[in-house]
Backbone bond lengths (Angstrom), bond angles and torsions (degrees), N, CA, C in turn:
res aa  C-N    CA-C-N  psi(-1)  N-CA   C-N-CA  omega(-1)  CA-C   N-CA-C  phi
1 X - - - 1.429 - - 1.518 107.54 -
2 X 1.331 127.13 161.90 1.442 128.63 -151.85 1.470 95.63 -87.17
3 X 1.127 103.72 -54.02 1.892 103.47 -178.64 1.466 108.59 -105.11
4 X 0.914 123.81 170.30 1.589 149.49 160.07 0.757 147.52 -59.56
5 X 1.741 111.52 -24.12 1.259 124.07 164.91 1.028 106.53 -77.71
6 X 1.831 104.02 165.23 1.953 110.57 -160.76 0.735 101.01 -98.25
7 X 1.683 139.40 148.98 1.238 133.50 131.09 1.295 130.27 -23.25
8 X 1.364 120.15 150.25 1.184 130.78 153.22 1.394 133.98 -37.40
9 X 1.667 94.78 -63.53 1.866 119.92 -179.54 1.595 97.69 -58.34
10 X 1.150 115.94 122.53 1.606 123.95 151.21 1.686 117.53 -36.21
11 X 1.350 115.04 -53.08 1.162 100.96 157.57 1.503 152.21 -80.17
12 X 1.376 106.71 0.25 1.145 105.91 168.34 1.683 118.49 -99.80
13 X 1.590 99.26 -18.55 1.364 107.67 153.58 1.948 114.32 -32.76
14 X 1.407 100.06 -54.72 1.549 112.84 -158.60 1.368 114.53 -51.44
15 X 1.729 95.61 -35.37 1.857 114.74 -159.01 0.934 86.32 -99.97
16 X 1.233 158.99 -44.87 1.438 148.11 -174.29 1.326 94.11 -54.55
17 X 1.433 133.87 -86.96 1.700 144.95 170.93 1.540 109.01 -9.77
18 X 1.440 108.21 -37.24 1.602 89.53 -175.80 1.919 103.02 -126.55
19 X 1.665 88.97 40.12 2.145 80.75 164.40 1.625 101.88 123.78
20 X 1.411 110.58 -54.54 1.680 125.04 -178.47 1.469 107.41 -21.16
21 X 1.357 101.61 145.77 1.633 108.70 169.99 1.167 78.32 -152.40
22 X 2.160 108.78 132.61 0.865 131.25 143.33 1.992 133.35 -35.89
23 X 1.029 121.16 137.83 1.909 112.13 -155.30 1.904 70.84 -133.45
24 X 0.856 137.67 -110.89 1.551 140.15 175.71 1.416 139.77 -150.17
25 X 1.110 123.27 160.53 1.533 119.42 -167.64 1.891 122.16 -40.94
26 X 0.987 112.41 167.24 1.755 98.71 -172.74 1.974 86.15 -142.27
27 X 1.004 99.40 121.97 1.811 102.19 171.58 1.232 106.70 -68.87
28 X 1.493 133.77 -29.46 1.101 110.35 -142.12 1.612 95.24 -175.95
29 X 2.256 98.36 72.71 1.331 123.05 -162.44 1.596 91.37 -70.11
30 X 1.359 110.99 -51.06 1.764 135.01 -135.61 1.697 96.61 -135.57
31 X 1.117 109.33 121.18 1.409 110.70 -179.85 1.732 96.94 -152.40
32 X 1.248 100.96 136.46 1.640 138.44 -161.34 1.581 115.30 -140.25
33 X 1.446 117.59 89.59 1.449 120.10 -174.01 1.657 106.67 -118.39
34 X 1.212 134.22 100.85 1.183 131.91 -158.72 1.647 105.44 -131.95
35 X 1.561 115.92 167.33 1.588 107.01 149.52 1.512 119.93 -72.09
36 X 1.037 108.41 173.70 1.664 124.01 -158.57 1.578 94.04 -82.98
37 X 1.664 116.09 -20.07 1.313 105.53 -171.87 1.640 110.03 -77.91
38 X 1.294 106.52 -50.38 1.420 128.33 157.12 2.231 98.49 -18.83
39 X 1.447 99.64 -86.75 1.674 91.90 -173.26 1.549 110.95 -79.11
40 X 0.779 110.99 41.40 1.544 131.05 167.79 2.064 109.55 -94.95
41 X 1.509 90.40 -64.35 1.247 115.94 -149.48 2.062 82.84 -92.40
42 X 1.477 131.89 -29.50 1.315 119.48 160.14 1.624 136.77 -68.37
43 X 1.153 96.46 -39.25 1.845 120.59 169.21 1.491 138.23 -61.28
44 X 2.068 81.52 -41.72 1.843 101.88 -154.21 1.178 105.71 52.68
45 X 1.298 120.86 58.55 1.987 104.86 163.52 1.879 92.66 -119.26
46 X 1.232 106.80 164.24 1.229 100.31 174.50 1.873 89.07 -113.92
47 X 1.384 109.34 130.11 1.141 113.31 -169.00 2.191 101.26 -132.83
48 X 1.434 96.46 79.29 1.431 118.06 -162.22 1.280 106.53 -71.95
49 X 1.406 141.09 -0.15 1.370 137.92 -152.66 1.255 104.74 -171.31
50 X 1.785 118.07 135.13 1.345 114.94 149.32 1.592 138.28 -26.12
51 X 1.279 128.31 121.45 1.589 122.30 -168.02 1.594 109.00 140.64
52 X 1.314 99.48 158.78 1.786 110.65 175.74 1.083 111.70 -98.84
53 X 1.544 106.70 140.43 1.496 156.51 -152.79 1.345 116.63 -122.88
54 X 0.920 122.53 130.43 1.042 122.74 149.70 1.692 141.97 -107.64
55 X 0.990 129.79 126.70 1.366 168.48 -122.64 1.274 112.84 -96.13
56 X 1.605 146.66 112.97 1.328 119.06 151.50 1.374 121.35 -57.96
57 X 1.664 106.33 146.26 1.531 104.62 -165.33 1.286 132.89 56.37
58 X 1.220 109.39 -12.55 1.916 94.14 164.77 1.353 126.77 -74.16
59 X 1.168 119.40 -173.40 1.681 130.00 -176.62 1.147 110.29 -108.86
60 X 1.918 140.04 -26.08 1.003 122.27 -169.45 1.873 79.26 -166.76
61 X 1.367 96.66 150.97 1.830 103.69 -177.01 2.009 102.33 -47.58
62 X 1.854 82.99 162.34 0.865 116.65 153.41 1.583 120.51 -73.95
63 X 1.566 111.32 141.16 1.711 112.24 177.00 1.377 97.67 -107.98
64 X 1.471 120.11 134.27 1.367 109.88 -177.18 1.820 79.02 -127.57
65 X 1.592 101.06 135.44 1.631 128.53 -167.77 2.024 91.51 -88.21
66 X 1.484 95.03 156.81 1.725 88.71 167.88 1.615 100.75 -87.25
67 X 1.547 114.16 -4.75 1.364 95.68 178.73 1.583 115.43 -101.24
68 X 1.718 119.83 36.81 1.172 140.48 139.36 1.927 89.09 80.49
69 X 1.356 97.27 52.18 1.518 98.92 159.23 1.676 103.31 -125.50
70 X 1.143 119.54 167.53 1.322 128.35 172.65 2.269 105.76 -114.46
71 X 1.045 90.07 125.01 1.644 110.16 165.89 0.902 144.10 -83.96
72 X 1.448 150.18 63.56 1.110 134.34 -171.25 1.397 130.47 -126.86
73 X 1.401 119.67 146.03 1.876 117.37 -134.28 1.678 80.04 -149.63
74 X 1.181 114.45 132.96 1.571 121.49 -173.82 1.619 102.44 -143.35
75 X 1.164 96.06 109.80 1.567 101.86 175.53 1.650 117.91 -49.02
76 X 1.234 109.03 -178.47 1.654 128.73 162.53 1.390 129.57 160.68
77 X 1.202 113.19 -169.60 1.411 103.63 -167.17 1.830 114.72 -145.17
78 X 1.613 105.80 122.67 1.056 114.58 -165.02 2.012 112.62 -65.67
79 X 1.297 97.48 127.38 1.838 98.02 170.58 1.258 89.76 -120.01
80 X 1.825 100.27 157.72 1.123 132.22 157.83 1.434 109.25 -126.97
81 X 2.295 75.79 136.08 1.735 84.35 -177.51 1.709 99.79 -135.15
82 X 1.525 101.47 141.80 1.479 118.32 -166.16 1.575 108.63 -59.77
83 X 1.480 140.44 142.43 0.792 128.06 169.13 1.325 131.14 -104.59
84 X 1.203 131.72 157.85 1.934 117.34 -142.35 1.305 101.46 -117.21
């Protein structure tokens, strides 16, 4: 990473600590497109209506489609680390 100072994120704390250099943001690290029954039956939320949700443990809402799928797109950020 260019400077020295730490990140924020715990994990990027980690990769920096052992070599990591940040390369750039990724929109769309982790992506999860399912039926609603599917994040129904992972969550336990009852999620009755089109609209964003939020999630145990996620990073950014759930998209729930009117055509009764669930969305979910979780950013991140690409490091490169040298190999020895």
């Amino acid at each position: 990473m260019t400077d020295r100072q730490e990140p924020f994120d715990p994990w990027l704390r980690a990769h920096q600590r052992v070599g990591g250099r940040r390369l750039h943001p990724c929109r769309e690290s982790m992506v999860v497109d399912a039926p609603i029954a599917d994040w129904t039956a992972w969550t336990g939320l009852d999620l009755p209506s089109p609209g964003r949700y939020v999630i145990p443990g996620g990073h950014v809402p759930l998209i729930v489609s009117a055509e009764g799928r669930g969305h979910y797109r979780e950013p991140g950020v690409w490091v490169l680390h040298a190999l020895a």
